[in-house]
N, C-alpha and C positions, 0 to 999 in steps of 0.2 A: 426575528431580526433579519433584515435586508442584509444581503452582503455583496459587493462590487470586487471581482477577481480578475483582474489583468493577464493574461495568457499572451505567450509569444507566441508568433505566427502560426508555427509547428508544434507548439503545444496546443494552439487554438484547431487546427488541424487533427491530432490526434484523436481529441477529445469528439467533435462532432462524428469522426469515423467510428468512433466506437460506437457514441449511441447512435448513430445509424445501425451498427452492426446488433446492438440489441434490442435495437425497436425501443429505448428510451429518451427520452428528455437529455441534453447537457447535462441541465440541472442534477438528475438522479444518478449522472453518471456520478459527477462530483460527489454526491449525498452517501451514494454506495462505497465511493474510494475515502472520504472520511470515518465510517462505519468499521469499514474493513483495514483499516490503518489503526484506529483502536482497539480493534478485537486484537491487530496482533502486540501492539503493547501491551495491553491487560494477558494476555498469555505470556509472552517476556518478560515480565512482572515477578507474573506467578512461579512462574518457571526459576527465576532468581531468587526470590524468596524462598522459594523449596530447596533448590541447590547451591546456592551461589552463583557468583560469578559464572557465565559461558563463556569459554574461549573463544575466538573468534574465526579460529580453525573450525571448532565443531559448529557453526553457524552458517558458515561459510559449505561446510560440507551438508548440513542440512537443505542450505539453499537451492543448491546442487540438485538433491534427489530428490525434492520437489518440483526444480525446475523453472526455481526465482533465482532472479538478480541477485552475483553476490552481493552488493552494497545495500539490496533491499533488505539482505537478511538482519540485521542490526536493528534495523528501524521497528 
C-alpha cells in the first residue's frame, strides 16, 4: 500500500541527510525507522510481561547508557 508522509522542513532535512549519510533511499530510511520502533516495542512488551511495570527512572537510566533520548526510551 502507497503511503503519503508530510514532513516539516527540518524533519524533511533530517531525513534526506541521513540517507545521504548511508547511502539509502528516504524511503528505507523511514522503512528501517519503522522496523526499529517495533523491535523496541516488542522488547518493551516482553520485558513488561516478564516483569511488570518499568519505572521510568530505570528507562530513563537505560537510555542514558545506551546513549538514546531520554523521551525515546518509553517508546
Amino acid at each position: 500500500m502507497a503511503m503519503t508522509i508530510r514532513f516539516e522542513d527540518e524533519e524533511n532535512e533530517r531525513l534526506r541527510s541521513m540517507a545521504e549519510a548511508e547511502g539509502l533511499s528516504m524511503a528505507q530510511v523511514v522503512r528501517l525507522a519503522v522496523d526499529e520502533r517495533a523491535t523496541r516495542l516488542s522488547v518493551h512488551s516482553r520485558l513488561t510481561d516478564a516483569w511488570g511495570p518499568i519505572p521510568q527512572a530505570e528507562l530513563d537510566r537505560a537510555a542514558r547508557s545506551l546513549g538514546m533520548e531520554q523521551d525515546r526510551a518509553a517508546s
